[in-house]
C-alpha positions as CSV (number, residue, x, y, z in Angstrom):
1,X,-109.9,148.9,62.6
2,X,-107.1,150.6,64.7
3,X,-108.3,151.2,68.1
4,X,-105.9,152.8,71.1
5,X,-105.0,150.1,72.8
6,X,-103.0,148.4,69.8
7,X,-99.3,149.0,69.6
8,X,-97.7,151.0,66.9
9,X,-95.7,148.1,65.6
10,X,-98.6,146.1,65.0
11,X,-100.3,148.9,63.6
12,X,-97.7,149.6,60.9
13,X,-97.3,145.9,59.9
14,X,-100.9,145.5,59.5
15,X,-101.5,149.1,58.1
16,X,-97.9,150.5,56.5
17,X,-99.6,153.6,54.6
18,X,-100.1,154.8,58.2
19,X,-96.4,155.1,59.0
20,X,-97.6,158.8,56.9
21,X,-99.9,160.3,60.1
22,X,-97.0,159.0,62.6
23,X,-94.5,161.1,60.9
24,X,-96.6,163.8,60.5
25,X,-96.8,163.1,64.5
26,X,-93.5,163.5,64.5
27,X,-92.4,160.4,64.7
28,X,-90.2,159.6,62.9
29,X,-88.2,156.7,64.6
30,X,-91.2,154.1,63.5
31,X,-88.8,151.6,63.5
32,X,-86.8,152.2,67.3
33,X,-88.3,148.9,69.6
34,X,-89.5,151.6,72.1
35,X,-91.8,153.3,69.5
36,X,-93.3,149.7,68.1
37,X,-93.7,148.5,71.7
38,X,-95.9,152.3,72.7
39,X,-99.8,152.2,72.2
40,X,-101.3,154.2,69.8
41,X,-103.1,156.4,72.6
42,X,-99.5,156.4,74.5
43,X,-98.3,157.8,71.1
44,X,-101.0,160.3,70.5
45,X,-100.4,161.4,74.6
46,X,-96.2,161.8,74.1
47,X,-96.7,164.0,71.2
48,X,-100.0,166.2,73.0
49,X,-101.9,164.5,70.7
50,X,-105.8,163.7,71.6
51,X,-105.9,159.7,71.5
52,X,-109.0,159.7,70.2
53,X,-108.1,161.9,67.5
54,X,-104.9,159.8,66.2
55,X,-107.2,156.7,65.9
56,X,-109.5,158.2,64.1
57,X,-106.9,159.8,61.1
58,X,-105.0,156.4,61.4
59,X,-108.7,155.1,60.3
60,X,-109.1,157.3,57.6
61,X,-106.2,156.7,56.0
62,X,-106.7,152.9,55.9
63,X,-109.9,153.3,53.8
64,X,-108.0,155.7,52.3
């Protein structure tokens, strides 16, 4: 389970399919050491995102 307090990097090592709802994000430097270092809610927050929201699509599509 991804939860907001995880960083992206670790997300997309243990999850890659979810690199797809980051780019849809709009972000699309996954691999740039200052996006794998951000939290997911940090993410969600740089991009008006809702945090909440973010986790639960990155959710989704791991029991996709």
């Amino acid at each position: 389970m991804i939860t907001k307090e995880m960083r992206i990097g670790q997300v997309l090592r243990e999850y890659p399919q979810t690199a797809e709802v980051f780019m849809g994000l709009g972000m699309h430097c996954l691999g740039c050491p200052s996006a794998t270092m951000e939290s997911v809610e940090g993410a969600a927050l740089t991009h008006g995102k809702d945090p909440d929201e973010l986790v639960a699509e990155l959710n989704k599509k791991i029991k996709e």
